[in-house]
C-alpha positions as CSV (number, residue, x, y, z in Angstrom):
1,X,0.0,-3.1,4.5
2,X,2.3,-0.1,3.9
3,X,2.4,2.7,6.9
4,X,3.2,6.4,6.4
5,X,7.1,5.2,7.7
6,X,7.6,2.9,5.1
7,X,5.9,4.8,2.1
8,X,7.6,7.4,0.3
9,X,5.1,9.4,-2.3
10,X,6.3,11.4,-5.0
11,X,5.7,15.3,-5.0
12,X,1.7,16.3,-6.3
13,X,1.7,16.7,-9.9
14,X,-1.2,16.5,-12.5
15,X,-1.9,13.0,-13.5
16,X,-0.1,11.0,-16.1
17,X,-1.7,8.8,-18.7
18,X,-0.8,5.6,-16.6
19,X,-3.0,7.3,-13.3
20,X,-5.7,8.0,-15.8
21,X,-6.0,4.8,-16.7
22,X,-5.3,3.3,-13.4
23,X,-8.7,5.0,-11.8
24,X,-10.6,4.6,-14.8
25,X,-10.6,1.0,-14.6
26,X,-11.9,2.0,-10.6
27,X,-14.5,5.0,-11.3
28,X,-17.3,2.9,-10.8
29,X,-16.4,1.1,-7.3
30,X,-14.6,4.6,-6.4
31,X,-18.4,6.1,-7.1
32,X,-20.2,3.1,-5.4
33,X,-17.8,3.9,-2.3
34,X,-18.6,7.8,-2.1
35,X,-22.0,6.8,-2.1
36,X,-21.6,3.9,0.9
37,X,-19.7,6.1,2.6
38,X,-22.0,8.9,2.4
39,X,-25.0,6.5,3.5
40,X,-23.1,5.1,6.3
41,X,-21.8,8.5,7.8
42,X,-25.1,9.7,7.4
43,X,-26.5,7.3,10.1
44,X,-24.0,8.4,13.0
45,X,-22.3,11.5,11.6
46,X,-23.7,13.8,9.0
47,X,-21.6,16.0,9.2
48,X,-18.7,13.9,7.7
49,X,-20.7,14.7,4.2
50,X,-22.1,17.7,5.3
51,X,-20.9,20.2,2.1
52,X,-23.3,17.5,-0.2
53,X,-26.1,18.4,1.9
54,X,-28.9,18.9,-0.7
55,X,-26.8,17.2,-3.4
56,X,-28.8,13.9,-4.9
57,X,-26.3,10.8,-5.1
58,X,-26.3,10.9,-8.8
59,X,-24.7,14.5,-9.2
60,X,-22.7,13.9,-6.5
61,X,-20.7,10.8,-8.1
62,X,-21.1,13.5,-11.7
63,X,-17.4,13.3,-12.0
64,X,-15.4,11.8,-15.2
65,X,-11.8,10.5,-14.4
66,X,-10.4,12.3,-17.5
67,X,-11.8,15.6,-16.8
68,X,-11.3,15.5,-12.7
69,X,-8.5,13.8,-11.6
70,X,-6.7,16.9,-10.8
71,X,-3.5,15.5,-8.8
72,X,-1.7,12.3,-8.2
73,X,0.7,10.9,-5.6
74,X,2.5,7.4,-5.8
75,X,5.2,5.2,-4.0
76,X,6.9,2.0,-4.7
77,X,6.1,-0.8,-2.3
78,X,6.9,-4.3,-1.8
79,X,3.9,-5.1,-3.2
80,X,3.3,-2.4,-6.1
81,X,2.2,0.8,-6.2
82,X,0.3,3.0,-4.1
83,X,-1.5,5.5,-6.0
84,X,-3.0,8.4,-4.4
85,X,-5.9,10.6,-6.2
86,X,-7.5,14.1,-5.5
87,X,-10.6,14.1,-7.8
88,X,-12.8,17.0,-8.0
89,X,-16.5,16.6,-7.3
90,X,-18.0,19.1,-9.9
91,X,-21.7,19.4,-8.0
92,X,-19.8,20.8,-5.2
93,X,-19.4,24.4,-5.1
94,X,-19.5,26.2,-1.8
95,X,-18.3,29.3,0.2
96,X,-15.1,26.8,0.8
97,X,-14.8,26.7,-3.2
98,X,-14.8,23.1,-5.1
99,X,-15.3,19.9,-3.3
100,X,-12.2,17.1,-3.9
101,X,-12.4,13.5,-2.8
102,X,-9.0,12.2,-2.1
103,X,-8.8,8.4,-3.1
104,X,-6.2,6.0,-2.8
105,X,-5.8,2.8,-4.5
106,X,-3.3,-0.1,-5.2
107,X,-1.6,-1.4,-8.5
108,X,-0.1,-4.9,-7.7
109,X,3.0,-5.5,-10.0
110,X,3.3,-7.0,-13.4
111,X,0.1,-7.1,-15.1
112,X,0.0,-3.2,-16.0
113,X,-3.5,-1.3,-14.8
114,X,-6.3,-4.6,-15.2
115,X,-5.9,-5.7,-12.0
116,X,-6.0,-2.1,-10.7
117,X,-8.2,-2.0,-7.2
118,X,-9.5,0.5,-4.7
119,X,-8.6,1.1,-1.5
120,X,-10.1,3.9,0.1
121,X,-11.3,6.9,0.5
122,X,-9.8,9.6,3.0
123,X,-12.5,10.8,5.5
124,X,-10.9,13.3,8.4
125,X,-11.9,13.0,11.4
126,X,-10.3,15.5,12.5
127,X,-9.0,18.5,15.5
128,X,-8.8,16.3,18.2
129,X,-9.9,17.5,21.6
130,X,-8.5,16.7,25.3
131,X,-9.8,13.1,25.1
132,X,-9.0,12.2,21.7
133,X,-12.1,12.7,20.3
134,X,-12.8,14.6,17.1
135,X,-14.6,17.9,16.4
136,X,-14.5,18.1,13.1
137,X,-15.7,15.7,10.1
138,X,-14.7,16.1,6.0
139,X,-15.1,13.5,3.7
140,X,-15.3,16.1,0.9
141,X,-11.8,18.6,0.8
142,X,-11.1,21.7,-0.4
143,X,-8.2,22.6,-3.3
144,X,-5.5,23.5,-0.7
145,X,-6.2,20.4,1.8
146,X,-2.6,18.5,0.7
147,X,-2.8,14.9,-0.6
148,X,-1.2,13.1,1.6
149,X,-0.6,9.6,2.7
150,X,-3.7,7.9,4.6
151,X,-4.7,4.4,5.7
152,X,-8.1,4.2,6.1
């Protein structure tokens, strides 16, 4: 598995037809995910999901690839590509502004997008304090958080 070290993504830029059709063939388990991820934070750590408080499952997973996949990342690796996604959540709309999910998943080599799988979802845990623990939880970021690299 790839490390921040050994990855390289592009600059952010608005997806291309080959990153639309890379998560499309993913929107469902990228929607089942949100919505395990969601259930499980909930049990420990609510706040992780906090700004979908009120929000029923189905509007929050609302989104269509085509319409909010707003930014892409990628990078080359021994073992295909990396492709890193910031997809708006359109039932989120807060005093913090839209709601993005930042997802990342894999594209193995050779066999173009049908063998196109998820990876993750990027969940910050986040401003550490004295003994490493965090104080702050965001599954769901805001327009300016940066796409960056994650391994989660």
């Amino acid at each position: 598995m790839a490390s921040e070290e050994q990855v390289e993504l592009n600059a952010p830029h608005h997806p291309t037809e080959k990153a639309f059709e890379a998560f499309e063939v993913v929107e469902h388990t990228i929607k089942s995910e949100i919505l395990k991820s969601r259930h499980d934070w909930n049990k420990h750590e609510p706040r992780m999901w906090s700004r979908a408080a009120g929000i029923s499952d189905a509007d929050l997973v609302s989104f269509n690839i085509r319409e909010d996949l707003v930014e892409c990342r990628s990078a080359p690796t021994s073992y295909g590509t990396i492709i890193l996604g910031k997809i708006r959540l359109p039932a989120i709309r807060d005093d913090e502004g839209e709601g993005f999910i930042h997802v990342r998943i894999h594209d193995p080599p050779n066999r173009g997008t049908d063998d196109v799988i998820f990876h993750s979802l990027f969940t910050d845990e986040g401003n550490r304090d004295e003994d490493g623990h965090p104080t702050t939880w965001r599954a769901i970021q805001t327009r300016d958080t940066p796409l960056e690299f994650f391994n989660e």
